[in-house]
C-alpha positions in Angstrom: 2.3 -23.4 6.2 3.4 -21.8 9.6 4.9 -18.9 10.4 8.6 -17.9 10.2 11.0 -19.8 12.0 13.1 -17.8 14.8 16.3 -18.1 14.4 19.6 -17.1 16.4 20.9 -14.2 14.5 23.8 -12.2 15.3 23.3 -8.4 15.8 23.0 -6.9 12.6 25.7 -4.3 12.1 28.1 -7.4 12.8 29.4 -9.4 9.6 28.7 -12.7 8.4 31.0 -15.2 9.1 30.0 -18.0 7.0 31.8 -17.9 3.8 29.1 -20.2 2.2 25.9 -18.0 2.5 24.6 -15.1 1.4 27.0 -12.7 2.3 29.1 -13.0 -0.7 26.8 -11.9 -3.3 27.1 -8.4 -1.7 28.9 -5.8 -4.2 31.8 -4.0 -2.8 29.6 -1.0 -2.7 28.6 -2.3 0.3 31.7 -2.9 2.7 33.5 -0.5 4.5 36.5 1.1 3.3 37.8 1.1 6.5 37.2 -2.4 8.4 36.8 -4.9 4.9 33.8 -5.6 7.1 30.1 -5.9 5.5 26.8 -7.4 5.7 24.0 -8.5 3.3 21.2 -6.2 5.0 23.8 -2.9 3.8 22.8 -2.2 0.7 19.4 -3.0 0.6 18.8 -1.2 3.9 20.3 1.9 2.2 18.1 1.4 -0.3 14.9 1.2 1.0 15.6 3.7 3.1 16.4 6.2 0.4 13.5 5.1 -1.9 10.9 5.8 1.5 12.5 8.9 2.3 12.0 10.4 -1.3 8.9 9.3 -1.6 7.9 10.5 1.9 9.5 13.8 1.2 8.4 14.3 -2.3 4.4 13.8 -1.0 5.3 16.2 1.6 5.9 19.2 -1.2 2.9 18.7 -3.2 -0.7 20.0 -3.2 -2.5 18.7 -0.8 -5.3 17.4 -3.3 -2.7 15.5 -4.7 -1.1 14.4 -1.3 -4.1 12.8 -0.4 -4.7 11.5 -4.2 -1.1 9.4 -4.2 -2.5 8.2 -0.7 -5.8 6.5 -1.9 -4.2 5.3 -4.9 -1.3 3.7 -3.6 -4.0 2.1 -0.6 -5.5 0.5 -3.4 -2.2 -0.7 -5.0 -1.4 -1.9 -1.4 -4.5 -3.8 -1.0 -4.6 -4.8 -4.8 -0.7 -6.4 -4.2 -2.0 -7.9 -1.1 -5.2 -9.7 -3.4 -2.3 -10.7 -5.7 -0.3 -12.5 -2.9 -3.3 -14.7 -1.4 -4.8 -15.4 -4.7 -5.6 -13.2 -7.8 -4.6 -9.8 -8.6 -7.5 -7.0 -8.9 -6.5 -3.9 -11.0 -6.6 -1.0 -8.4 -9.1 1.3 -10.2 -11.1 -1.9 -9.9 -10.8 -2.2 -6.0 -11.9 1.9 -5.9 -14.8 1.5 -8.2 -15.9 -1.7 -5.5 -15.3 0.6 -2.3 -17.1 3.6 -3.8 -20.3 1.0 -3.7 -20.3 1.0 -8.0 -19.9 -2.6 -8.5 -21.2 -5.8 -6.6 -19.6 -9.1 -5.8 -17.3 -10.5 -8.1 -18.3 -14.1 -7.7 -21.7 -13.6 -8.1 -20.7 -11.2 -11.7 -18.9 -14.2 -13.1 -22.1 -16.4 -12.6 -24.4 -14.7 -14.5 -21.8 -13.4 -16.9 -21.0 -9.9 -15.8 -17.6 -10.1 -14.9 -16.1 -7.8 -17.2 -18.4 -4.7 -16.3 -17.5 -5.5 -12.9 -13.6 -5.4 -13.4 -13.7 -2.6 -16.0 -10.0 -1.7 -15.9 -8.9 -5.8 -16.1 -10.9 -6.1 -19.1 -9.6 -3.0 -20.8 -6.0 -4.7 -20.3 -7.5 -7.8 -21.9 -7.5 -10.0 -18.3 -10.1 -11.9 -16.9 -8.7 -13.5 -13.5 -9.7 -16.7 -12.6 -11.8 -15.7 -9.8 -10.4 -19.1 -6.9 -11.1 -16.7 -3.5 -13.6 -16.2 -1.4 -15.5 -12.4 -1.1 -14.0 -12.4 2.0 -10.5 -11.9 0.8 -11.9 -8.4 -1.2 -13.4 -7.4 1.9 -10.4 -7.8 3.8 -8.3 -5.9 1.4 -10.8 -2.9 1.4 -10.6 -2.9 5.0 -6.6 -2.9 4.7 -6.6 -0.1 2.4 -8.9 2.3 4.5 -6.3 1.5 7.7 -3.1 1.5 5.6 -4.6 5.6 4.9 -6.1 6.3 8.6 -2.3 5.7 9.2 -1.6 9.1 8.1 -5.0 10.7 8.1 -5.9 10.1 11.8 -3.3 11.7 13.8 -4.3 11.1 17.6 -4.9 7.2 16.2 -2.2 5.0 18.5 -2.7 1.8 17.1 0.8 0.7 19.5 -0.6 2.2 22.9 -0.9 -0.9 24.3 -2.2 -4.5 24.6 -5.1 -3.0 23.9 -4.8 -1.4 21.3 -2.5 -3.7 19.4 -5.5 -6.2 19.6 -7.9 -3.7 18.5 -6.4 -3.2 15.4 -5.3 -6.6 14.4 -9.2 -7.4 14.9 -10.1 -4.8 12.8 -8.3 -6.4 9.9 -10.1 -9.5 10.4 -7.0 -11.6 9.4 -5.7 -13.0 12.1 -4.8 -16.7 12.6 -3.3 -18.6 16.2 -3.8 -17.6 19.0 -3.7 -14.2 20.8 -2.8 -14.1 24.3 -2.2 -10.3 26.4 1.2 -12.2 27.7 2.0 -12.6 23.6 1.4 -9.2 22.5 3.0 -7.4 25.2 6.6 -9.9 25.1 5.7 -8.4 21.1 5.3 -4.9 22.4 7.9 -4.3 24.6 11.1 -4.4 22.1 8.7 -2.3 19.4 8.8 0.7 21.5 12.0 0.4 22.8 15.2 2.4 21.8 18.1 0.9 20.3 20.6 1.1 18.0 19.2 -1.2 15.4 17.8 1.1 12.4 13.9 1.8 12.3 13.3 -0.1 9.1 15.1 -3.1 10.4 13.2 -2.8 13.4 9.9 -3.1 11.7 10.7 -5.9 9.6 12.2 -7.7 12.5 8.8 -7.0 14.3 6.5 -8.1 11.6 8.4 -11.7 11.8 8.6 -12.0 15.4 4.4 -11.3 15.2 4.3 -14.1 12.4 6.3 -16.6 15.0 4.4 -15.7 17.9 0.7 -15.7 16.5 1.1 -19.0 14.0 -0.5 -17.8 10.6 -1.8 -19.8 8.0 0.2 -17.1 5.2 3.8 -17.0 6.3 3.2 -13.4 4.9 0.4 -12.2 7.1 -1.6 -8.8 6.6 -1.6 -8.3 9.8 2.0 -8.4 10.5 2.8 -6.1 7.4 0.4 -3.6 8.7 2.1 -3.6 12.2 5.5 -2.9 10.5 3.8 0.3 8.9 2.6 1.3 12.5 5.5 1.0 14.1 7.6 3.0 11.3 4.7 6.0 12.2 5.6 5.4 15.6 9.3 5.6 15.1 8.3 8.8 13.7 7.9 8.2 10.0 5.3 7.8 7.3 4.1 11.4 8.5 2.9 11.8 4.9 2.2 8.4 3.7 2.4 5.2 5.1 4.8 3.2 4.7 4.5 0.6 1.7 5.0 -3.2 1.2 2.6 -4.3 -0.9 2.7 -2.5 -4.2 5.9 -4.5 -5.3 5.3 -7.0 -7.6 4.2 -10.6 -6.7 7.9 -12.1 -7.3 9.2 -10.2 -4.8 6.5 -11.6 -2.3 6.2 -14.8 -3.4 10.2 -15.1 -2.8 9.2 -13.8 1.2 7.6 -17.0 1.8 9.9 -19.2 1.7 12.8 -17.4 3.4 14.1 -16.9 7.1 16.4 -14.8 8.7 18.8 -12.5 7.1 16.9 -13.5 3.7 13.8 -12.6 5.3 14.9 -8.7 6.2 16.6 -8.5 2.6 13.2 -9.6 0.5 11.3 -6.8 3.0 14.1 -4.3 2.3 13.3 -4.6 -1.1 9.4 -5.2 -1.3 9.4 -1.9 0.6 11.9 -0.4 -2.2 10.1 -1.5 -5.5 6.9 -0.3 -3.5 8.1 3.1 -2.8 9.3 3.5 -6.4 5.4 2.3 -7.4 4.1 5.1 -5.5 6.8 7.9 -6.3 5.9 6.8 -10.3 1.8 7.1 -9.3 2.7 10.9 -7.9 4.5 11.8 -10.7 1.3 10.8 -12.8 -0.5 13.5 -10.1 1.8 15.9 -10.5 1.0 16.0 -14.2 -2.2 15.6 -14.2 -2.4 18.8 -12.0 0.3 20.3 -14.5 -1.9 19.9 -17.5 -5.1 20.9 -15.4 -3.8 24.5 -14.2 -3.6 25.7 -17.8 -6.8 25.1 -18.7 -9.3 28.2 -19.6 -11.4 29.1 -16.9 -14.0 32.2 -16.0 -13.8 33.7 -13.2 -17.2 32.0 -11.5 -16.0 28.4 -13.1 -16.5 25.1 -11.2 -13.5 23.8 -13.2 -10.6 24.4 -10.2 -12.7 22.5 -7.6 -13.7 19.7 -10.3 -10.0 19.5 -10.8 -9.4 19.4 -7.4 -12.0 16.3 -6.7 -10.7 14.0 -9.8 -7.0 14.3 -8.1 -8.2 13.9 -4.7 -10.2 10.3 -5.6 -9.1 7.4 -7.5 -12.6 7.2 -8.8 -15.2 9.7 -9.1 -18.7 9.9 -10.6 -21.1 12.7 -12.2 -23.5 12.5 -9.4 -20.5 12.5 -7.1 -18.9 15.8 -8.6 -22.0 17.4 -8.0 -22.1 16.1 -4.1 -19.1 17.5 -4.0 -19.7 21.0 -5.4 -23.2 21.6 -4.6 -24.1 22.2 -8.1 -26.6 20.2 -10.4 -26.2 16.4 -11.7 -25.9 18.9 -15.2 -23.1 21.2 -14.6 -21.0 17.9 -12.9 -21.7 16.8 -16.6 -20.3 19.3 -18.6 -17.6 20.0 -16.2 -16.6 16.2 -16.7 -16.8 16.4 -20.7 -14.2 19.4 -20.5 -11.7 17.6 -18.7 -12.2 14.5 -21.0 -11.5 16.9 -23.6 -8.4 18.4 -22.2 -6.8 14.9 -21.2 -7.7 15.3 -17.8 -9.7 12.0 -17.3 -11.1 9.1 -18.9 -14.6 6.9 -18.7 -13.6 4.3 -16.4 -16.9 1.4 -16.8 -17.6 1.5 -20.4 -21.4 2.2 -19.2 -23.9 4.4 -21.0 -25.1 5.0 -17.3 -23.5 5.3 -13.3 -20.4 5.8 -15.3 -17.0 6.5 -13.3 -13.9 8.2 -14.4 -10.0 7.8 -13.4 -7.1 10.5 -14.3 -5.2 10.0 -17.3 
């Protein structure tokens, strides 16, 4: 399937005119009280917006062990969403224990029977995927996910400066499909860093589907153009705290993407973006009382616990030998500090292993 169709649209702010389409399965909520004048993209537009701008500002007022916690584990939620859209869905904690180098290749797991140890958390839920893709697609998605964080973690980064650079990091992804011509990316660049009066989050979307028409994709919902939609919302001056998320809605909401054009189109990425949003701010409220339940725990005055606290927030996954990187102390003392927080409801064994065990946060 091709990309996106273009389509003639009319600006947005205006109202639809057709009384057959979408237009009038908007609530009331959404017209003015003024004009009787409204338009589908309205409320879901105020919505997304409001669900990022929490979410943004709620990351902004935490710790910053759990700042950057709710920002690898909503990377792996995003990359895990992504998974679920091109094939099969990989539980997140499963995607962190592959990146941190503590399980192999899937494929070759299921042929010798190891699947399970290799996709702890799916198995504890009592799933087995079917696994139909190719390694490359987990690659890919790990690749994602470290971007979808350099977002925010890499200030000077311009991933927008230019032809250039626009090329640079579509190739880093590794995704791309059609042809890429300078000529292309710049008629693409141009409006994305222009001003005008058409709102930042409509301006991404409407990016991320003028990419797909350009470069002709194999997925009418390409990585690629998703991740541009989160660089240019940093370059309108958002996602200062976390990038902007997509993929962590569910796999309705996506599938639903691939067939629609148009003013459909912006609607279903309004709302991926608002079901995502809520997925994170629900993953930083886990943080937030993990961190809770951590600060009253006992502690001497020359205790590792603090900075073993600080470590399980900070990564999705973490292991003994780990820990002890961490806090120069011995493979023994990452131990015991481990069994205390398993004790206090901190964390949990993550593998099921008697040995190169990994643990998550409750």
């Amino acid at each position: 399937m091709s990309g996106v169709p273009d389509e003639a649209e009319e600006p947005w702010w205006e109202p639809g005119r057709d009384a057959n389409d979408e237009v009038e399965l908007i609530p009331k909520a959404a017209r003015s009280a003024e004009t009787g004048l409204y338009h589908p993209l309205l409320l879901p537009l105020s919505q997304a917006q409001n669900a990022v701008a929490r979410l943004e500002a709620s990351v902004a007022t935490v710790s910053p062990a759990v700042a950057e916690g709710i920002r690898a584990r909503t990377a792996y939620s995003e990359a895990a969403g992504w998974l679920a859209h091109v094939s099969t869905w990989i539980h997140p904690n499963d995607l962190a224990l592959r990146d941190s180098g503590l399980t192999g290749s899937y494929i070759a797991a299921a042929r010798i029977g190891k699947l399970q140890a290799h996709l702890p958390s799916m198995a504890a839920m009592g799933t087995t995927p079917e696994l139909v893709f190719s390694e490359q697609y987990v690659v890919v998605a790990l690749r994602f996910a470290r971007y979808w964080r350099r977002l925010v973690e890499f200030k000077t980064w311009q991933p927008l400066a230019d032809v250039a650079a626009v090329r640079e990091t579509v190739d880093a992804l590794e995704w791309r499909r059609g042809p890429m011509q300078d000529s292309d990316i710049q008629a693409w660049l141009v409006p994305v860093l222009g001003h005008d009066e058409v709102p930042d989050l409509i301006s991404a979307g409407r990016a991320a589907r003028d990419w797909m028409n350009t470069h002709i994709q194999s997925d009418p919902l390409a990585i690629d153009a998703i991740f541009l939609a989160a660089c240019i919302w940093r370059e309108k001056g958002f996602g200062r705290s976390i990038s902007l998320p997509f993929w962590s809605a569910t796999a309705y909401r996506h599938h639903r993407l691939t067939s629609a054009v148009g003013i459909p189109w912006l609607i279903g990425f309004l709302e991926c973006i608002t079901e995502a949003a809520q997925t994170a701010r629900y993953e930083l409220d886990k943080l937030r009382r993990v961190e809770d339940r951590a600060a009253i725990l006992k502690r001497s005055v020359r205790s590792h616990l603090p900075a073993a606290i600080d470590a399980v927030i900070r990564v999705p996954v973490i292991t003994a030998r780990g820990l002890a990187k961490r806090l120069a102390i011995t493979h023994q003392a990452s131990l015991g500090l481990l069994k205390q927080l398993i004790e206090a409801g901190i964390i949990k064994e993550a593998t099921g292993r008697g040995a190169w065990r990994a643990f998550v946060t409750v």
